[in-house]
C-alpha positions as CSV (number, residue, x, y, z in Angstrom):
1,X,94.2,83.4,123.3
2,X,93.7,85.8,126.0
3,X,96.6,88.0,126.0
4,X,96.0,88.4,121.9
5,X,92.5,89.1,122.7
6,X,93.8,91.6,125.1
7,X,96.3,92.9,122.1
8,X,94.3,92.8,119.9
9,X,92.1,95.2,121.9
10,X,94.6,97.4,122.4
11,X,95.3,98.0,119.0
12,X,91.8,98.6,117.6
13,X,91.5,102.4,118.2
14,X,94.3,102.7,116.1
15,X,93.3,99.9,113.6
16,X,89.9,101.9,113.4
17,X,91.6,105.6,112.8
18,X,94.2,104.1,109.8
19,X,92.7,105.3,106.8
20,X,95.8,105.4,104.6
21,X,96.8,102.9,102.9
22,X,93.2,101.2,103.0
23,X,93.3,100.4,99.1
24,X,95.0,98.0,97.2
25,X,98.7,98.9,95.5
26,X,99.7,97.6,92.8
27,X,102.2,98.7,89.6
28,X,100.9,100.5,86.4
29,X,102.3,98.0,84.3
30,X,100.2,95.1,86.4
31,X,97.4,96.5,85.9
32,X,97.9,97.2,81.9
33,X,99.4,101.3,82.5
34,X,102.4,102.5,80.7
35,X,104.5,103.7,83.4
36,X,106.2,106.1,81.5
37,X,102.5,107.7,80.4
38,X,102.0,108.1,84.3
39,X,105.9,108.8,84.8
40,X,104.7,112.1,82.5
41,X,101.4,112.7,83.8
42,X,103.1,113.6,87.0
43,X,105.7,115.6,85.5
44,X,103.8,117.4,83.3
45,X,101.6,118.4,86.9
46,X,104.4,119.4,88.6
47,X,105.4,121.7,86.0
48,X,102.3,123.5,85.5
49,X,102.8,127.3,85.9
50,X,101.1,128.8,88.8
51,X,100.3,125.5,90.8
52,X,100.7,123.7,93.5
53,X,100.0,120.2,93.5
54,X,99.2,118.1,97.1
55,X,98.0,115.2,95.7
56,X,98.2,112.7,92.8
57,X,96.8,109.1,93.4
58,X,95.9,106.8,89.8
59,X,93.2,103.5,91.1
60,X,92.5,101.2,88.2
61,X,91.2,97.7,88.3
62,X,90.5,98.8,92.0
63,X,94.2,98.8,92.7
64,X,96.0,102.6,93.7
65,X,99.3,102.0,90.5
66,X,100.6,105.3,91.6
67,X,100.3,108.0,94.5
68,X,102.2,111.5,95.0
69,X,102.0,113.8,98.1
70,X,105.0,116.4,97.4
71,X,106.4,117.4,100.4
72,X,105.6,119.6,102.8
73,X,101.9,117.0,102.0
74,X,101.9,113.8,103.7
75,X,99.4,111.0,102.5
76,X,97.8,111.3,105.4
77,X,96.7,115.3,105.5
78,X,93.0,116.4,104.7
79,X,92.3,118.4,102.5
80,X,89.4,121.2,101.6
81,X,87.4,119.7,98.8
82,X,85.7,123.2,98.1
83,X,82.9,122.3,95.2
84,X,84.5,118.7,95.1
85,X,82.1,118.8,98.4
86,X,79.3,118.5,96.1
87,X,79.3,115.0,95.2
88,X,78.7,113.6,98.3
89,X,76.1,115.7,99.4
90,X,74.6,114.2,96.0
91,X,75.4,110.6,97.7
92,X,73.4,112.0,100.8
93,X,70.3,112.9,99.1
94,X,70.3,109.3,96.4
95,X,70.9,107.3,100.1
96,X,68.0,109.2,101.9
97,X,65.8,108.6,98.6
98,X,66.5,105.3,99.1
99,X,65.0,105.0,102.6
100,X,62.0,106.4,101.5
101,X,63.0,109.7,103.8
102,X,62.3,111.9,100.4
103,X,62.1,112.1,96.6
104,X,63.4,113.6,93.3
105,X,59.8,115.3,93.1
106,X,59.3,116.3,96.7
107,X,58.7,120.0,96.7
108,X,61.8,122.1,98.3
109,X,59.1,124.5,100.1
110,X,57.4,121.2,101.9
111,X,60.3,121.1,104.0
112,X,60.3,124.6,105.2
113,X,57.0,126.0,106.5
114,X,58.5,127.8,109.5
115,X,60.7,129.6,107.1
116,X,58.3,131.2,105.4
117,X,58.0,134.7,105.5
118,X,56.1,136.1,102.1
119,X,53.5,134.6,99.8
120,X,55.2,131.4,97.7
121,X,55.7,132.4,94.3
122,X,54.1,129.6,91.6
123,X,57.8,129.4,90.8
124,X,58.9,128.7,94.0
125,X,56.6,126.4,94.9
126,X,57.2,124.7,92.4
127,X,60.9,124.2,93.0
128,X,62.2,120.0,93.7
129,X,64.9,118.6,95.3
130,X,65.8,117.3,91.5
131,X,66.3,121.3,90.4
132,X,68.6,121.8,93.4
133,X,70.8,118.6,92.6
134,X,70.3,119.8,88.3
135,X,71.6,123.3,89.5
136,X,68.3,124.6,88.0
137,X,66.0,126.2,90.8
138,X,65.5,129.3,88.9
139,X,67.0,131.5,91.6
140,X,69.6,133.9,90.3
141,X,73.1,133.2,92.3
142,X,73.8,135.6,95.3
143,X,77.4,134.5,96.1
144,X,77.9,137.0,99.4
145,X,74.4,135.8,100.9
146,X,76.4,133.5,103.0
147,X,78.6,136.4,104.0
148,X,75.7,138.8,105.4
149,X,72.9,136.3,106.8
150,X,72.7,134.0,109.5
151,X,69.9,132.6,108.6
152,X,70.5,130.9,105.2
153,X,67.6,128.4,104.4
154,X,65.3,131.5,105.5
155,X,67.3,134.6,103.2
156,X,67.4,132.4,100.2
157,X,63.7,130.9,100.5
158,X,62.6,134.3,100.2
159,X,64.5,135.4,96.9
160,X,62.6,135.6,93.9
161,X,62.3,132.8,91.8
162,X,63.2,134.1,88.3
163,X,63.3,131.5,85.8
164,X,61.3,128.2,85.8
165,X,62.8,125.5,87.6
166,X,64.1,122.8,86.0
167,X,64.8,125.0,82.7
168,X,68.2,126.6,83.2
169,X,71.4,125.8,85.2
170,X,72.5,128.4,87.0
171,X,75.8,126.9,89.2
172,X,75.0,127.9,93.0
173,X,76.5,126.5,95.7
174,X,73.4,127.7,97.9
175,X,71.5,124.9,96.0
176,X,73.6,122.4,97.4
177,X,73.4,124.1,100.9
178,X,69.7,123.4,100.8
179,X,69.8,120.3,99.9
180,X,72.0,119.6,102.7
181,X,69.3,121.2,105.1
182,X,66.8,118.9,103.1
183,X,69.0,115.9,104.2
184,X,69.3,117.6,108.5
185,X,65.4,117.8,108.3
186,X,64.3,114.4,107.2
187,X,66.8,112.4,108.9
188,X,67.5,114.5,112.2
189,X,70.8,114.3,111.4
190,X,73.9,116.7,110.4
191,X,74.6,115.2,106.8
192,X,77.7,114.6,108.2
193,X,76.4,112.8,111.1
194,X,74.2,110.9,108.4
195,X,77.0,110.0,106.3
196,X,79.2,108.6,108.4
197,X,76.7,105.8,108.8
198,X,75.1,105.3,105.9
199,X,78.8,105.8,103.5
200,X,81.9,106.6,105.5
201,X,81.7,103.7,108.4
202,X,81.1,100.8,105.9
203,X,83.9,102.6,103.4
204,X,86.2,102.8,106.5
205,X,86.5,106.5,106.0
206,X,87.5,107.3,109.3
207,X,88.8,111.2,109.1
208,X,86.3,113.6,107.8
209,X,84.6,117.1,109.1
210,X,82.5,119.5,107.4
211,X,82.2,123.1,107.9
212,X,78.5,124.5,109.1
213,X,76.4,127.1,108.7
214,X,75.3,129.7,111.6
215,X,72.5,127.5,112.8
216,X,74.8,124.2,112.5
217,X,74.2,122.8,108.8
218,X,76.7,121.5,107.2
219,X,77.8,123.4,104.0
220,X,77.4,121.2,101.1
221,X,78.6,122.8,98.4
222,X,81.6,123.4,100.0
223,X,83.7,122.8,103.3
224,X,83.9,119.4,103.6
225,X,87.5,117.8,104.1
226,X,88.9,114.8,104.1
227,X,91.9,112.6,103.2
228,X,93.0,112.2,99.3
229,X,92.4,107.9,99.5
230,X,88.7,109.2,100.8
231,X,88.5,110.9,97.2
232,X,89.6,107.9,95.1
233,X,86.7,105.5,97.5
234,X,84.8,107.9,96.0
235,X,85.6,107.8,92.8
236,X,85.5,103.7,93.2
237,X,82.4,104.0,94.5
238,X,81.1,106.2,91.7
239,X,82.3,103.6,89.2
240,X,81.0,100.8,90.9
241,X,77.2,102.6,90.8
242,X,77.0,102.8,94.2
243,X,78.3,99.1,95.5
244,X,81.3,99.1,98.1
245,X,83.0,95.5,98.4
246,X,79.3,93.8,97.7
247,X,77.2,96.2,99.4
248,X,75.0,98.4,97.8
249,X,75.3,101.8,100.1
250,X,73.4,104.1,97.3
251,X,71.1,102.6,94.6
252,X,72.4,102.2,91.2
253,X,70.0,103.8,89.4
254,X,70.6,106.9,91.8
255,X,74.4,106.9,90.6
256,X,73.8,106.5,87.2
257,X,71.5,108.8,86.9
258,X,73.5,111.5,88.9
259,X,76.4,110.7,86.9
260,X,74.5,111.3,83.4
261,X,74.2,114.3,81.4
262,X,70.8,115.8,83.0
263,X,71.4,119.4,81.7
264,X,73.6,121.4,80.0
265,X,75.9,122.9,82.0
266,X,75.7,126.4,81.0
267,X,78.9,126.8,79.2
268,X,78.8,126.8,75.5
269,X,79.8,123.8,73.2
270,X,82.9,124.2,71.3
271,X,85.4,122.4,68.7
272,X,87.1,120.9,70.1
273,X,85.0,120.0,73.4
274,X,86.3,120.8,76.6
275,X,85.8,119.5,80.0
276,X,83.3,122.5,80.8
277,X,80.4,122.2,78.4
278,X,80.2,118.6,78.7
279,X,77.2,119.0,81.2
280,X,76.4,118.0,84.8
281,X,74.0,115.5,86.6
282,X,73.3,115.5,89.9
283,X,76.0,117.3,91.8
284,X,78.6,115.4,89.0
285,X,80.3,117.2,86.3
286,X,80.6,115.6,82.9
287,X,83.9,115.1,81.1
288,X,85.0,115.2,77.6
289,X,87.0,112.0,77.1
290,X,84.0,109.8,76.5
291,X,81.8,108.0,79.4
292,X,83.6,110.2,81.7
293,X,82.8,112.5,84.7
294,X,83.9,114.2,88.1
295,X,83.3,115.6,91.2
296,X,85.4,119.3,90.8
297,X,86.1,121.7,93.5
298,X,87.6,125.2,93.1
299,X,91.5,125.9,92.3
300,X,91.7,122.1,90.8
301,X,90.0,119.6,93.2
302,X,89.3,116.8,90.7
303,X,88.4,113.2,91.2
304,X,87.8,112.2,87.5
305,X,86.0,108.4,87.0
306,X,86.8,107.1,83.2
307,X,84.6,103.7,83.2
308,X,85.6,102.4,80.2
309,X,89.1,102.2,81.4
310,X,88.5,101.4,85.2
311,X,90.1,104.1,85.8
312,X,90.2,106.8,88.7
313,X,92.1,110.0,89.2
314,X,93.0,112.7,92.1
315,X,93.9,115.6,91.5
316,X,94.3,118.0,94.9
317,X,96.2,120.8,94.3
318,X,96.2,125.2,94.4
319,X,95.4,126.0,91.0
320,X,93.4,128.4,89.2
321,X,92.2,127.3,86.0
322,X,92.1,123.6,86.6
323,X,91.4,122.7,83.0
324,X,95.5,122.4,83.0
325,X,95.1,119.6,85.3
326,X,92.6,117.7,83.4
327,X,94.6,118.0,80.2
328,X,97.4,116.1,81.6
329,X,94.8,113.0,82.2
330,X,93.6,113.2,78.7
331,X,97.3,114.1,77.2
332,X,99.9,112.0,79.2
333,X,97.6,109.1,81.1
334,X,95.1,108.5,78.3
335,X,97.4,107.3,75.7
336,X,99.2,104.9,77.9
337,X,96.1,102.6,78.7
338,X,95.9,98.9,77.7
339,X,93.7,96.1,78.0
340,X,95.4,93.5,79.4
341,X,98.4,93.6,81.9
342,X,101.8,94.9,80.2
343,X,105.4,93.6,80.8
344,X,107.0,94.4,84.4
345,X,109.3,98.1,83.8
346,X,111.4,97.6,86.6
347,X,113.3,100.8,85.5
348,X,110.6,103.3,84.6
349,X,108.9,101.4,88.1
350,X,112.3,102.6,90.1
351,X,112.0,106.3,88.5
352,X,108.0,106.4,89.1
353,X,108.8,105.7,92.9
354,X,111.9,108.1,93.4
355,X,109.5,110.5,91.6
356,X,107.1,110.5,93.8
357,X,109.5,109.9,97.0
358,X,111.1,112.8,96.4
359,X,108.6,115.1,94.9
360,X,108.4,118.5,96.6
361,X,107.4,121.8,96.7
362,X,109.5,124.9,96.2
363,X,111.6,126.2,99.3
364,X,113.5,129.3,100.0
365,X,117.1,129.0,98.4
366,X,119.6,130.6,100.7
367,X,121.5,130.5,103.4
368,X,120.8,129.2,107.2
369,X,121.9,132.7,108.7
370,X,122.7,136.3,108.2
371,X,125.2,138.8,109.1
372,X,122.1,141.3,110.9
373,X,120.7,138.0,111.7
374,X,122.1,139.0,115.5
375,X,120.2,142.7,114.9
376,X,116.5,140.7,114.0
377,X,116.4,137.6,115.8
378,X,114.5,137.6,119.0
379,X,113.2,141.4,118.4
380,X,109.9,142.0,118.4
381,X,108.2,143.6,115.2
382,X,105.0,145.7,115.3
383,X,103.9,145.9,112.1
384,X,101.2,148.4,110.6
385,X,97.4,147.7,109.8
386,X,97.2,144.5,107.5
387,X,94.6,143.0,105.1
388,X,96.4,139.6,107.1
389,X,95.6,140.4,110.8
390,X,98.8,140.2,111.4
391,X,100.0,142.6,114.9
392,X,103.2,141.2,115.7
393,X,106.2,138.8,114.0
394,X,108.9,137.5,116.0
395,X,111.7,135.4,114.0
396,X,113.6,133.5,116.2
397,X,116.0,130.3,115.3
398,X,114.1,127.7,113.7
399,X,110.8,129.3,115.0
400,X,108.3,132.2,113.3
401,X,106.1,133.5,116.0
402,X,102.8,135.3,114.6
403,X,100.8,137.7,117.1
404,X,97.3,137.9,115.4
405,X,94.8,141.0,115.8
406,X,92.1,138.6,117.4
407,X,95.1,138.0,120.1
408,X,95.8,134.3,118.2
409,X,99.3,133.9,118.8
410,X,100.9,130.9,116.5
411,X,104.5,129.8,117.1
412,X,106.0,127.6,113.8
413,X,108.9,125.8,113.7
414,X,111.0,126.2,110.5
415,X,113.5,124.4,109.0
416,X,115.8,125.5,107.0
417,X,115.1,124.7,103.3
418,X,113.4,122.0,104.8
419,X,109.5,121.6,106.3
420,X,109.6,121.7,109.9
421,X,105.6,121.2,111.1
422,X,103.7,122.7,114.1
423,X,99.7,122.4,115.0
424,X,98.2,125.7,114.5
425,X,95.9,127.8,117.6
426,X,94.0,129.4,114.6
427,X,93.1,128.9,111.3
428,X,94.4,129.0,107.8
429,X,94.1,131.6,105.1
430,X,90.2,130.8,103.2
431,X,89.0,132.6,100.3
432,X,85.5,132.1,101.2
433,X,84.0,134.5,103.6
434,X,81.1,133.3,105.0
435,X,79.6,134.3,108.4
436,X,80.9,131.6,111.1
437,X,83.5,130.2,108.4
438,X,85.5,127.5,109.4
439,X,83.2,126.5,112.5
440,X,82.6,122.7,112.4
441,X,86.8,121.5,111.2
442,X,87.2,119.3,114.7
443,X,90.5,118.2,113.5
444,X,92.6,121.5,114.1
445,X,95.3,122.6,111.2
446,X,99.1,122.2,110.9
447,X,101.2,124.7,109.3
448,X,104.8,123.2,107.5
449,X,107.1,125.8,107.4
450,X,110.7,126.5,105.8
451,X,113.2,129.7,105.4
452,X,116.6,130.6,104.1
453,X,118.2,133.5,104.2
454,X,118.4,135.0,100.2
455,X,120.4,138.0,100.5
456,X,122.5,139.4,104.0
457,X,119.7,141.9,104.6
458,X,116.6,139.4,103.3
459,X,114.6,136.4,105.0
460,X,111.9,134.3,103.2
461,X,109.5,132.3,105.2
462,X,107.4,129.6,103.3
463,X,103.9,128.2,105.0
464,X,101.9,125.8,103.8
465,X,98.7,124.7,105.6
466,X,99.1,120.9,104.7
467,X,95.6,119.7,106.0
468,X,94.0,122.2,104.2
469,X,95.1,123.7,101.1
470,X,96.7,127.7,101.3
471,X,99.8,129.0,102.8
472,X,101.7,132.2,102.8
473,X,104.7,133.3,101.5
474,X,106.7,136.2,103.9
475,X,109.6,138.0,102.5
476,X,111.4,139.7,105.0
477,X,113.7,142.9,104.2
478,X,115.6,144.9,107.3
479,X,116.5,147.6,105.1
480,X,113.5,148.8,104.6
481,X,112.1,147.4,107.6
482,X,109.6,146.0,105.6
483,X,107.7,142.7,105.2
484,X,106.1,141.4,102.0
485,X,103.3,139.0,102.8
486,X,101.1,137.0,100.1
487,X,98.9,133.8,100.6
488,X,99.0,131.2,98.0
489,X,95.2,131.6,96.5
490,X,96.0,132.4,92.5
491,X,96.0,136.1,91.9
492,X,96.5,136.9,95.5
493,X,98.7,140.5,95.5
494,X,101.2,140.9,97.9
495,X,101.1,143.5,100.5
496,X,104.0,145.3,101.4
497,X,104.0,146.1,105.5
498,X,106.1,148.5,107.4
499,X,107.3,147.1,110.8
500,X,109.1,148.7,113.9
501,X,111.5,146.4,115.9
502,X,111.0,146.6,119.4
């Protein structure tokens, strides 16, 4: 008994950090799925134009029937959430209502009296925690305040408030930054501090950090990242109004409500519907297949809940107009639902699982060296003023070595037409520019890189961050002593950049 004790011990750190894996499996046919409706759900995903797609998981009956990380993504990567962020700042405010630490009425100003620097408008003062969760305070958007103030609860309490709160939604991701101060004031805590206790602990979600402010809040509307089985707890969670395994960590009349229509959304009505005029509740977007709804982040972060059909979806991906995404629920998954468990499809089960064994990414087609490979390899190249930061490449075998302008230096290994990984010094590319971005990810980044050599005078380097959701493409050409760099973010333009080799 002792030395399993002592065993037993040994193991728990790493029984406490597994995360993956946590849920159920099961087949889709078990749990009353067509598997060839989710055999063409993933397909018709991977073939969307313009996208990337990290992750794919499909819970029903509590059960994960189906999971894809295409390679260079592992199961077991983070990812940014962007505005998927949202929904659990929503979960923070509905568990902090519940302790009696605030209300739906409470007055946003109440919470702020050193940050006052003007007369309170009648507007203003007006303004509840329930208008910031409705997207409704009446405060016109201002999406580079984050960019030029390091004081955000202070620049936006003094903007003028417009429009009556309560009467219009107006989508601003500030509104979920203040509630997430709201939450830092009346519990003492970082909301990410709070959460962990309150949600991720009893949810065993174990891997989880959130990006801050200058003054050490936590974003909310954006920034938080975490682990793709995270997401579908969520969506479980959601589902289940608040209960995990028996316990009830938010109330359900919190969940229900913050899963309801509440407002309209802003975006017209239209025959057909679509997924964007369906309205929102608190922090939750609704969705047109009916009863459903979603947390949905930026470039197609999506976990959609469909309660009639115990169903939940992730989506994680790199795309631009996510409505693509959705589509393929509605249009492939939708029509493949049953009742009651179906027949085993031992075939179309085989193809589901090489499908998503094998599922991949694009790599650089070419081949593993070069004629001038001999002239380039080891030589350093000084390149030209970049939009990038990049100072200095070095291509060596199986290794890309980056010299940044802030003196970062990165060295990634690289396989070829094949992801080699490496932990990153730095950072990733991020399309949000916020003073301070990117302080508050503990976790570090790792970059998955690949090459192949397309023509005798032309390289192509493929990067993906996989715990995080960009990468950059680098097209090398020694005839023109050129390189061509572009980061993944849809619509990014490439910028050509002369280099000298040294």
């Amino acid at each position: 008994m002792k030395r399993q004790l002592v065993i037993l011990l040994a193991l728990l750190p790493l029984l406490l950090a597994a995360q993956v894996g946590d849920l159920p499996r099961s087949t889709p046919a078990a749990e009353g799925i067509s598997t060839q409706a989710v055999i063409s759900m993933m397909d018709s995903l991977m073939a969307l134009p313009e996208c990337d797609i990290h992750h794919v998981m499909v819970v029903r009956h509590g059960k994960v029937v189906a999971e894809l990380h295409p390679a260079p993504f592992r199961a077991e990567d983070s990812h940014t959430l962007y505005s998927a962020s949202k929904t659990f700042t929503s979960l923070a405010v509905g568990i902090a209502i519940d302790e009696n630490l605030l209300r739906l009425d409470d007055r946003v100003m109440t919470f702020f009296p050193d940050k006052r620097t003007n007369r309170v408008s009648d507007n203003m003062a007006a303004m509840t925690v329930r208008d910031l969760l409705m997207m409704a305070s009446g405060v016109k958007p201002d999406w580079t305040m984050r960019n030029n103030s390091m004081d955000w609860v202070k620049h936006w309490l003094a903007k003028p408030v417009d429009d009556k709160p309560g009467s219009l939604f107006q989508y601003d991701s500030m509104c979920t930054f203040m509630l997430s101060a709201i939450v830092q004031r009346v519990t003492g805590q970082t909301m990410l501090e709070y959460l962990q206790k309150k949600l991720f602990t009893p949810m065993h979600i174990t891997v989880a950090d959130w990006e801050v402010s200058p003054d050490g809040i936590n974003t909310g509307g954006w920034g938080l990242r975490v682990q793709a089985e995270t997401m579908a707890k969520l969506g479980l969670l959601l589902l289940n109004k608040g209960n995990w395994n028996g316990e009830q960590l938010v109330s359900a009349d919190y969940v229900t409500a913050a899963c309801s229509r509440l407002i309209d959304g802003g975006a017209k009505e239209t025959t057909p519907p679509t997924d964007g005029n369906q309205g929102y509740g608190y922090q939750v977007w609704q969705s047109k297949w009916p009863g459903s709804f979603r947390a949905d982040g930026a470039m197609g972060q999506y976990t959609v809940v469909v309660p009639q059909e115990d169903l939940v979806v992730v989506i994680l991906g790199m795309k631009l107009y996510g409505h693509e995404e959705l589509a393929c629920i509605w249009n492939q998954l939708m029509p493949g639902m049953d009742i009651a468990p179906l027949q085993p499809e031992k075939k179309l089960q085989k193809r589901l699982e090489k499908l998503c064994a094998t599922a991949k990414l694009a790599l650089p087609q070419g081949k593993r060296t070069s004629n001038l490979a001999k002239d380039f390899l080891g030589r350093r190249l000084q390149l030209k003023h970049n939009r990038f930061g990049l100072k200095q490449i070095m291509v060596e075998d199986n290794c890309l070595r980056l010299t940044c302008d802030d003196g970062c230096e990165e060295a990634l290994a690289m396989g070829h037409q094949d992801w080699l990984y490496s932990a990153l010094n730095g950072y990733p590319y991020y399309s949000i520019n916020s003073i301070n971005r990117m302080k508050g990810f503990e976790h570090g980044f790792t970059a998955a890189t690949a090459y192949a050599w397309t023509s005798t005078s032309t390289l192509e380097v493929r990067v993906h961050y996989v715990d995080w959701i960009s990468g950059l493409k680098l097209k090398f050409d020694l005839m023109k002593q050129e390189v061509t760099v572009c980061d993944t973010y849809p619509n990014s333009k490439p910028e050509s950049i002369h280099f000298t080799i040294q």
